[in-house]
VOLOKOL-689368 format. One line per field, with one value per residue: residue number from 1; residue in three letters; x, y negated, z of N, C-alpha, C, CB in turn. Coordinates in Angstrom, 1 decimal, padded with zeros to 4 digits, always signed. Each point is the difference from the previous one (the first is absolute). Glycine has a CB too. Example, Ala and Ser with C-alpha at 12.3 -4.5 7.8 and 13.67 -1.06 7.14 Angstrom:
// residues 2
num: [1;2]
residuo: [Ala;Ser]
nc1: [+013.2;+001.5]
nc2: [+005.7;-002.3]
nc3: [+007.8;-001.9]
cac1: [-000.9;+000.9]
cac2: [-001.2;-001.1]
cac3: [+000.0;+000.0]
cc1: [+000.9;-000.8]
cc2: [-001.2;-001.1]
cc3: [+000.0;+000.8]
cbc1: [-001.9;+001.2]
cbc2: [+001.2;+000.6]
cbc3: [+001.2;-002.2]
This chain:
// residues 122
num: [1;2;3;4;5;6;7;8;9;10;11;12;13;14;15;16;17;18;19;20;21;22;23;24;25;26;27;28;29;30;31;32;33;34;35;36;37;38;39;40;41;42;43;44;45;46;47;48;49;50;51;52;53;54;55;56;57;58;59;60;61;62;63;64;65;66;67;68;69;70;71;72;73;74;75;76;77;78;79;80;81;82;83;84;85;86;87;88;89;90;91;92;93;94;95;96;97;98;99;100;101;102;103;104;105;106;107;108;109;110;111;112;113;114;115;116;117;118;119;120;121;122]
residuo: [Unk;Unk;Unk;Unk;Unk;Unk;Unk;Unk;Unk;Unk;Unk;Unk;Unk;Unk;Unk;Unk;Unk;Unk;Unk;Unk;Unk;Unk;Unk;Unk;Unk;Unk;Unk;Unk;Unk;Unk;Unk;Unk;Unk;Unk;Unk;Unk;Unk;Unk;Unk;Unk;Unk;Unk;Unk;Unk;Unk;Unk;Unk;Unk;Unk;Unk;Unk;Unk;Unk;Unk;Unk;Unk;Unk;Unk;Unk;Unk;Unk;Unk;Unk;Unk;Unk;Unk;Unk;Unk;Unk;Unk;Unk;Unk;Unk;Unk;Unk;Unk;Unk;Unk;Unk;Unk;Unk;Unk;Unk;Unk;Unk;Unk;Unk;Unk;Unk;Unk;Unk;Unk;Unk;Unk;Unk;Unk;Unk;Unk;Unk;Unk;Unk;Unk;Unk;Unk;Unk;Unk;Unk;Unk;Unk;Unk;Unk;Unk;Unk;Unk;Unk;Unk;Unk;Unk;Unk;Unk;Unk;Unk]
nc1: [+231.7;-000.9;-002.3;-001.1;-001.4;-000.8;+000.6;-003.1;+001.0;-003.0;+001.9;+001.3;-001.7;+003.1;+000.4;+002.0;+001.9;-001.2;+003.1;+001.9;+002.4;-001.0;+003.8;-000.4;-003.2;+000.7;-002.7;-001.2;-003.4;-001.0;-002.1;-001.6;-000.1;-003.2;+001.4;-002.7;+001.4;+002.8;-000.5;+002.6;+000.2;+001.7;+001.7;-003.4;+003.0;+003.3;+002.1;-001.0;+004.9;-000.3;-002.6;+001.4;-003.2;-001.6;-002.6;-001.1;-002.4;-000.8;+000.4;-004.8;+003.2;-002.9;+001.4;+003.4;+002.4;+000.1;+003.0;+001.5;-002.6;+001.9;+002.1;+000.6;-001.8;+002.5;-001.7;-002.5;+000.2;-002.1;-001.6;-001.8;+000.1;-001.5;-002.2;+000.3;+001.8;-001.2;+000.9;+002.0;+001.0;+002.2;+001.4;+000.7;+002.0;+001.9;-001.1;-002.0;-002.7;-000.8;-004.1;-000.1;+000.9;+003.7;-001.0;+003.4;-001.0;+002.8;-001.9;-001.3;-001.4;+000.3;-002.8;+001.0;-003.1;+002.3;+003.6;+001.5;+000.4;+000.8;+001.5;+002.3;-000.4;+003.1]
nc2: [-117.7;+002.8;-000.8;+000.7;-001.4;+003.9;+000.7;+002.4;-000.9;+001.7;+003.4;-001.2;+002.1;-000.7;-003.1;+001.8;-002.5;-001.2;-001.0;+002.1;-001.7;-001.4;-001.1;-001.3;-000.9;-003.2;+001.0;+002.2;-000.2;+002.0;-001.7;+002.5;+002.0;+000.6;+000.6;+001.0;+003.5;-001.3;+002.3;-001.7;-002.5;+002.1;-003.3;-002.6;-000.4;+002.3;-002.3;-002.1;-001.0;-002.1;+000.1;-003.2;+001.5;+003.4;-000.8;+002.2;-002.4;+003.1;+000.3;+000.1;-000.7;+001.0;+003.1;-001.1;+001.5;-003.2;+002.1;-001.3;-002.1;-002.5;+002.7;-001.7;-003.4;-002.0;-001.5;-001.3;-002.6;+001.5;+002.6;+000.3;+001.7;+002.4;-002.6;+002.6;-001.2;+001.5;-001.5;+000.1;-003.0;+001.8;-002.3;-002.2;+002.0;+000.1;-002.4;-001.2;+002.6;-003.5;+001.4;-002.0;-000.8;-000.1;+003.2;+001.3;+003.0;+000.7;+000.9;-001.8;-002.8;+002.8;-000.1;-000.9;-001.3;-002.2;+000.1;-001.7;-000.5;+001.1;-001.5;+001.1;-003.3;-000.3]
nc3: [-014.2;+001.7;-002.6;+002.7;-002.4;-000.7;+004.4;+000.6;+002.8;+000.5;+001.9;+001.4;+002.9;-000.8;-000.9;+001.5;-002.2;-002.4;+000.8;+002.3;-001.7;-002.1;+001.1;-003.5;+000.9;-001.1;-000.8;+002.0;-001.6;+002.7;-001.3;-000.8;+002.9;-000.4;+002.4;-000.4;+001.3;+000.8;+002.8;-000.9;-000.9;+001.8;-001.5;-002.0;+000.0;+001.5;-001.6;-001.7;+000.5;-002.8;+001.4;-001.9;+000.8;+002.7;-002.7;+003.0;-001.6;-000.2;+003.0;+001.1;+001.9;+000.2;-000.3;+001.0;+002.3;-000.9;+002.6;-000.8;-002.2;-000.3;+002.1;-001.6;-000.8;+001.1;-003.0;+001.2;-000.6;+000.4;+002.2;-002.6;+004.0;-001.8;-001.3;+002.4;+002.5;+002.5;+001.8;-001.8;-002.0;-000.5;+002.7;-001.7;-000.7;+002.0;+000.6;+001.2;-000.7;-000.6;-000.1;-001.5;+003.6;+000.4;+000.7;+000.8;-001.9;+002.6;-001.9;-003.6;+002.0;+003.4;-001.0;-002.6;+000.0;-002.2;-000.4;+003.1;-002.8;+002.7;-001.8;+001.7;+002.2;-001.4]
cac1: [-001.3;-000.8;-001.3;-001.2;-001.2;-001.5;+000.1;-000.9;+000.2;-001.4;+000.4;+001.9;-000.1;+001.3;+001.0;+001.6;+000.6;-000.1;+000.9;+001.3;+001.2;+000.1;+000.3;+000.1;-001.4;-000.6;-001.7;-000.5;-001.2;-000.8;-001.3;-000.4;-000.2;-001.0;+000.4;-001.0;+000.2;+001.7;+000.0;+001.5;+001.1;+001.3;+001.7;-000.3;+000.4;+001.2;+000.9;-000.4;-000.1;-000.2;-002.2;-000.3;-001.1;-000.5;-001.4;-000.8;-001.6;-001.0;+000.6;-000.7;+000.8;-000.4;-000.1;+001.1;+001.5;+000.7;+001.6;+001.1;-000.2;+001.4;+001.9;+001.5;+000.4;+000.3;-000.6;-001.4;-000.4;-001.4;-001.0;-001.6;-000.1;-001.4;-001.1;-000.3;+000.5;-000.8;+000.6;+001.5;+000.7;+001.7;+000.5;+000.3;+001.5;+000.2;-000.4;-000.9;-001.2;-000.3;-001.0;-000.3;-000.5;+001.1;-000.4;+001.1;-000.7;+001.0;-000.4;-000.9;-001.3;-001.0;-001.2;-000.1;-000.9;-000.1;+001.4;+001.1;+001.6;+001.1;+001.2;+001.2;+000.3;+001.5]
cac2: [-000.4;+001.0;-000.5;+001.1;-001.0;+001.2;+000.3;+000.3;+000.1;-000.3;+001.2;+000.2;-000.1;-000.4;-000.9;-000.2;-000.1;+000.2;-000.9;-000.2;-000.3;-000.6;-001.0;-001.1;-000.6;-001.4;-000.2;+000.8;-000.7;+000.8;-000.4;+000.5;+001.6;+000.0;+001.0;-000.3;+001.4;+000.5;+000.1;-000.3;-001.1;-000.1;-000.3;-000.2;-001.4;+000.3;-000.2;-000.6;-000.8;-001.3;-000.5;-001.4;-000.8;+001.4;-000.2;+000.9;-000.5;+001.0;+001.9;+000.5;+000.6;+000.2;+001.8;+000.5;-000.2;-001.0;-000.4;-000.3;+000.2;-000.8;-000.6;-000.1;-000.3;-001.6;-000.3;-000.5;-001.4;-000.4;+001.0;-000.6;+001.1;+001.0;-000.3;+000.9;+000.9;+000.3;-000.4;-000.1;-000.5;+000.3;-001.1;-000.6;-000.6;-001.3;-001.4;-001.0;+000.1;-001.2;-000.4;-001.3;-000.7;+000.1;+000.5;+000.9;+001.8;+001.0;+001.5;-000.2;-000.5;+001.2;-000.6;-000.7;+000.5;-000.2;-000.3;-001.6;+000.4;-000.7;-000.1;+000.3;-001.2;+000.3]
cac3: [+000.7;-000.2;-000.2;+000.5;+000.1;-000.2;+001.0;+000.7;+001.4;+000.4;+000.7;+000.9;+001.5;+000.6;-000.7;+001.0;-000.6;-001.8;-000.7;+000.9;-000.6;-001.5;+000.6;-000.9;-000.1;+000.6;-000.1;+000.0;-000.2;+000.7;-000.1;-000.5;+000.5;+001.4;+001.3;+000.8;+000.7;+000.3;+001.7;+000.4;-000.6;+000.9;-000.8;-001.7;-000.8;+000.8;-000.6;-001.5;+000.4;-000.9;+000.2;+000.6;+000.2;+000.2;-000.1;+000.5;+000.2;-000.4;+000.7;+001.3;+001.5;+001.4;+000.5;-000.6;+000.8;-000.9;+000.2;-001.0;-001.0;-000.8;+000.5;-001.4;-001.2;+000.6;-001.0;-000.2;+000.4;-000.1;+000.2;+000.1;+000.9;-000.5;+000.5;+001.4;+000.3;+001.3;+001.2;+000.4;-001.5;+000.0;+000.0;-001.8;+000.5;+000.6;-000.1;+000.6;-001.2;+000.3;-001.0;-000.5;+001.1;+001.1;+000.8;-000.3;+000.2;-000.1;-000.9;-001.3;+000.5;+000.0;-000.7;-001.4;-001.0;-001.0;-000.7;+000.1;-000.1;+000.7;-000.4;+001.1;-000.3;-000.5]
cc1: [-000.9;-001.5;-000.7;-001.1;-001.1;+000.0;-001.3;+000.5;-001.4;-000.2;+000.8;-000.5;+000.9;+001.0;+001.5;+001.3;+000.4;+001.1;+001.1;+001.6;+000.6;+000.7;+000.5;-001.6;-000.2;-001.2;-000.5;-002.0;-000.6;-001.4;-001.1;-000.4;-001.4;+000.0;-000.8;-000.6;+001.2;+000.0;+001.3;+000.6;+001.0;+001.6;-000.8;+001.2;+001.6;+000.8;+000.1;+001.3;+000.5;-001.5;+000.6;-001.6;-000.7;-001.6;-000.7;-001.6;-001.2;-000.3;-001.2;+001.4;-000.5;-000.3;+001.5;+001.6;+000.5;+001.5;+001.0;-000.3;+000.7;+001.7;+000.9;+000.0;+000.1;+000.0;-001.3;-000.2;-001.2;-000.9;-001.3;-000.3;-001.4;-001.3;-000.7;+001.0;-000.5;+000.8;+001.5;+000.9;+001.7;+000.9;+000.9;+001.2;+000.6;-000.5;-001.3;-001.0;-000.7;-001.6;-000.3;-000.6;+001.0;+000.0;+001.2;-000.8;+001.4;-000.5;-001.7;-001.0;-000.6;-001.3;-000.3;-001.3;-000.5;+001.4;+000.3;+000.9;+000.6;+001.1;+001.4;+000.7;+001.8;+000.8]
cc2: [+001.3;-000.7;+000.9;-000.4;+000.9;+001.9;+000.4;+000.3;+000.2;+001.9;+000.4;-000.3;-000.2;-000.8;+000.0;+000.2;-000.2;-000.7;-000.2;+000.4;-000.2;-001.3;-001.3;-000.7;-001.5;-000.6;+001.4;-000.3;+001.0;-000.2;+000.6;+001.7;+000.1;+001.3;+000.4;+001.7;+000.9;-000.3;-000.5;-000.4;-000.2;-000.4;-000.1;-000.7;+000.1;+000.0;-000.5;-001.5;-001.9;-000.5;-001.0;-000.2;+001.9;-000.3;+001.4;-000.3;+001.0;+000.8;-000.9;+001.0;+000.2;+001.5;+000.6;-000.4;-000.7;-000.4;+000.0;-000.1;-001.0;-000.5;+000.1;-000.5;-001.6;-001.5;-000.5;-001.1;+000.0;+001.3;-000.4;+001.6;+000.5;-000.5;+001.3;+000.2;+000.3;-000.8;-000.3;-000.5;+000.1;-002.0;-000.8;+000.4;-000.8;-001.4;-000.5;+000.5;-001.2;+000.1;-001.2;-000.9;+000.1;+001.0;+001.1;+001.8;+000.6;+001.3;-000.8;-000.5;+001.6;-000.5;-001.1;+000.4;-000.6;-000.6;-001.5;+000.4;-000.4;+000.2;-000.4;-001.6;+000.1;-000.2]
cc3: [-000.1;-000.5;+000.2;-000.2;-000.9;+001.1;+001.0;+001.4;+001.2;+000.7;+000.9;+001.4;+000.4;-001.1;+000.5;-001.0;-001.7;-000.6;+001.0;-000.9;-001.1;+000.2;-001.0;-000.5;+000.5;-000.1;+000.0;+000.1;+000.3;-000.1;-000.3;+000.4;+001.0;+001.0;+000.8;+000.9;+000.0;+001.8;+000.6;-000.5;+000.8;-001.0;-001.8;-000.9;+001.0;-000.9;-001.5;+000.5;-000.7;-000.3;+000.4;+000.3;-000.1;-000.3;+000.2;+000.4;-000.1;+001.2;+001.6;+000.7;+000.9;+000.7;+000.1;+000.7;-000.7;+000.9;-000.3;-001.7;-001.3;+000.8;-001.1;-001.4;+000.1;-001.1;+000.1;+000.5;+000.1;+000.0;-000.7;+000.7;-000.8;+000.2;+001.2;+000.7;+001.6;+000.9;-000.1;-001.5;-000.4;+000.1;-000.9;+000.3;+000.9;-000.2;+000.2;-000.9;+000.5;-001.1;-000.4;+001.6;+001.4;+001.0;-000.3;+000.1;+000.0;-001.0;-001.2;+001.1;+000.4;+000.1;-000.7;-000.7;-001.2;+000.1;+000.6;-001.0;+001.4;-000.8;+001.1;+000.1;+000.3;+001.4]
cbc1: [+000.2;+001.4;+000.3;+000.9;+001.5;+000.2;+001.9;-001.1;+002.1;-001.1;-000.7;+002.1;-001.3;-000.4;-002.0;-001.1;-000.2;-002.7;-001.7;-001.9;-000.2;-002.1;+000.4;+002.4;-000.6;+001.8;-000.1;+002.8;+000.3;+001.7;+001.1;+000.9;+003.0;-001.5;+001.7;-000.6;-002.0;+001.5;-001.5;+000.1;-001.5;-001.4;+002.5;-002.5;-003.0;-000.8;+000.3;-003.6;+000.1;+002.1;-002.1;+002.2;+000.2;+002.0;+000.4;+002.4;+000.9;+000.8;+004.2;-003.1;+001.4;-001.1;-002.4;-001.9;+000.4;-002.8;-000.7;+001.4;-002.0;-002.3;+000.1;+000.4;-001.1;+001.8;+001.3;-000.8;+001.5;+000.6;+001.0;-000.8;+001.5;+001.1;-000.1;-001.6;+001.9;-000.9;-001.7;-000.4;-002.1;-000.4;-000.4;-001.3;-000.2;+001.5;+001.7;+001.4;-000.3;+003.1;-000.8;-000.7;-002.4;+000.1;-002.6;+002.2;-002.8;+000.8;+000.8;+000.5;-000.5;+001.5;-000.5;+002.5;-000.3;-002.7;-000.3;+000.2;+000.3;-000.7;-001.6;+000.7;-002.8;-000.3]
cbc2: [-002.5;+001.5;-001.4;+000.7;-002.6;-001.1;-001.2;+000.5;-001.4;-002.5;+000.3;-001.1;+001.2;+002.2;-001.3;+001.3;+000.6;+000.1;-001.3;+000.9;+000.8;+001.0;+001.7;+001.5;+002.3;-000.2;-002.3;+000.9;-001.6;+000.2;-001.4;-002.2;+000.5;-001.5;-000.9;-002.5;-000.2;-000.9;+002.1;+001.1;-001.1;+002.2;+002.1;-000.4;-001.8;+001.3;+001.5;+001.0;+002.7;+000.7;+002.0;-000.9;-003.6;+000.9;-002.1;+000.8;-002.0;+000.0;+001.5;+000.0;-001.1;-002.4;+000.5;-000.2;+001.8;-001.1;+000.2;+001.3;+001.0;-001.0;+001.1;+001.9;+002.1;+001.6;+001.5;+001.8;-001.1;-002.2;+000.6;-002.1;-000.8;+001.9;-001.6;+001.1;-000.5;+002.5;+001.2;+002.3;-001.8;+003.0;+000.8;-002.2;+000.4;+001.2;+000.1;-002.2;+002.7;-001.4;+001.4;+001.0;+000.4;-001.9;-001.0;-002.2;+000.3;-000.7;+002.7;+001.9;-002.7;+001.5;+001.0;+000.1;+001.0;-000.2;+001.6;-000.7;-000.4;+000.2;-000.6;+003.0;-001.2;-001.0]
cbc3: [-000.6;+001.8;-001.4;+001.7;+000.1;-003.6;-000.8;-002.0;-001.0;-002.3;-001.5;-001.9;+000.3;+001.6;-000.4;+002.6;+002.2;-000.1;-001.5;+002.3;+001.4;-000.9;+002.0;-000.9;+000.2;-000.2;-001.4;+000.8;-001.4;+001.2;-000.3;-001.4;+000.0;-001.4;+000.0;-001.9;-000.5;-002.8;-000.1;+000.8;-001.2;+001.9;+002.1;+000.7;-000.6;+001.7;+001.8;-000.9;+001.7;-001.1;+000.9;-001.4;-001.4;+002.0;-001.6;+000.7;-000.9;-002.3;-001.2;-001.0;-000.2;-000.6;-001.4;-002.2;+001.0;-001.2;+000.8;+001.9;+001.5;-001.2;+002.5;+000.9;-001.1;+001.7;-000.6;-000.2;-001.0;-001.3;+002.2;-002.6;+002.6;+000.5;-002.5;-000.8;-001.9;-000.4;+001.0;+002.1;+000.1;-002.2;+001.8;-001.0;-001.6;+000.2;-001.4;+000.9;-000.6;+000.7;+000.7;-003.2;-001.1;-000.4;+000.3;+001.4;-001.6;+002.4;+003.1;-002.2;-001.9;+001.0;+001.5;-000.3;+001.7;-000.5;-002.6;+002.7;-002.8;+002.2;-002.1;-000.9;+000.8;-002.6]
């Protein structure tokens, strides 16, 4: 298990690929980062592909290249999407995404300006 949870992130502009192809990883606790003057999360999380559960409730996306940020991780059930993000958002994993109110999503809620979950339906 990695432990990032003292992990300053409050300087970091590029994240791309920070955790790409970490493909035995099945938790991962990001919660505690902040992104709030990162530009490029391009393939952050790409190929992660035992990630079962992605919690990005904290992470501002709304400035930031985030494409392909969770392909290739077929494994995830459950999201808690970025309380920010802009126009453009990356798209989920395969399958059905579903919020608490049944409302289906291919890609992350754009213009967000506060956290769901979704969860992948079976």
């Amino acid at each position: 298990a990695l432990k990032l949870s003292n992990f300053d992130t409050s300087k970091v502009t590029n994240m791309c690929g920070m955790f790409m192809g970490c493909e035995t990883l099945t938790t991962l606790d990001v919660s505690n980062f902040d992104t709030s003057i990162v530009t490029d999360m391009y393939c952050m999380f790409w190929g992660c592909r035992t990630l079962t559960t992605l919690d990005l409730s904290n992470f501002d996306i709304s400035n930031t290249n985030a494409n392909g940020m969770i392909g290739q991780c077929p494994k995830l059930t459950t999201i808690y999407t970025p309380k920010k993000a802009g126009g453009y958002v990356p798209d989920l994993p395969e399958g059905t995404w579903k919020d608490n109110k049944e409302n289906t999503y291919t890609k992350l809620p754009a213009n967000a300006t506060e956290s769901i979950t979704l969860t992948k339906a079976e």
